[in-house]
N, C-alpha and C positions, 0 to 999 in steps of 0.2 A: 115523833120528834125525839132526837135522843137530850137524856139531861145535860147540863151545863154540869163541869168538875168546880167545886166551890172550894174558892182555894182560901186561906189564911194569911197576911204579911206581917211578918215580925221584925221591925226596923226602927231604930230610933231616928234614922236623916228621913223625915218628914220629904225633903223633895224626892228622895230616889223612891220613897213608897208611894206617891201620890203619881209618879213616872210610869213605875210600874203597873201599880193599878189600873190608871188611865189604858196601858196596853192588851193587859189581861181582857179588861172590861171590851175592850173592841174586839176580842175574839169573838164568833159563835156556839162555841165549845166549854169559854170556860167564866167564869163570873167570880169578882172577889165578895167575900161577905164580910172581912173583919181587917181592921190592920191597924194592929197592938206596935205602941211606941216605948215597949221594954218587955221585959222576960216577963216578970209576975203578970202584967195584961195580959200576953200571948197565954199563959197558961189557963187563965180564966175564961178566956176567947176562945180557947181549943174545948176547955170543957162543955164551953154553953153553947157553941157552935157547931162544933164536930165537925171542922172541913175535912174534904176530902187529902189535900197538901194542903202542907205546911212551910213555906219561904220563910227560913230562920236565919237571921243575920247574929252571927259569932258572936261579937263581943257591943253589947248593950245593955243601958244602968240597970243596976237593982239586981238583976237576975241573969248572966251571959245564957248566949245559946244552948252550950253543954249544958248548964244548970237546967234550964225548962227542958232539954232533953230529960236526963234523969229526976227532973219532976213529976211527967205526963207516966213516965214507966212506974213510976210507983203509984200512980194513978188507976185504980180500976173502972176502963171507960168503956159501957157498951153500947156498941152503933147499932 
């Protein structure tokens, strides 16, 4: 059996990530494991998680998408 791709959502609209998920999750293939409601979570959640993808929504408190991009890149992460 092959693995499931563990994917990440980074989104602050609670219904569009609860939407998506819900879809993900009915795949055979793919399974969500985390879904951070701002930048600084997502980056925490990517560290402790290690998904495979990352679904990163632009512009969310605390921390926008770009930011937690160039967060994780200064990040030394080994999978």
């Amino acid at each position: 059996m092959k693995e499931k791709l563990s994917i990440l959502i980074a989104d602050d609209n609670q219904e569009f990530s609860h939407t998506l998920s819900s879809y993900i999750n009915s795949q055979e293939d793919m399974e969500v494991i985390a879904v951070a409601k701002d930048g600084n979570e997502a980056v925490d959640m990517m560290s402790n998680t290690m998904p495979d993808v990352v679904l990163l929504d632009v512009i969310m408190p605390h921390l926008d998408g770009l930011g937690v991009l160039e967060k994780i890149n200064m990040i030394k992460i080994d999978k």
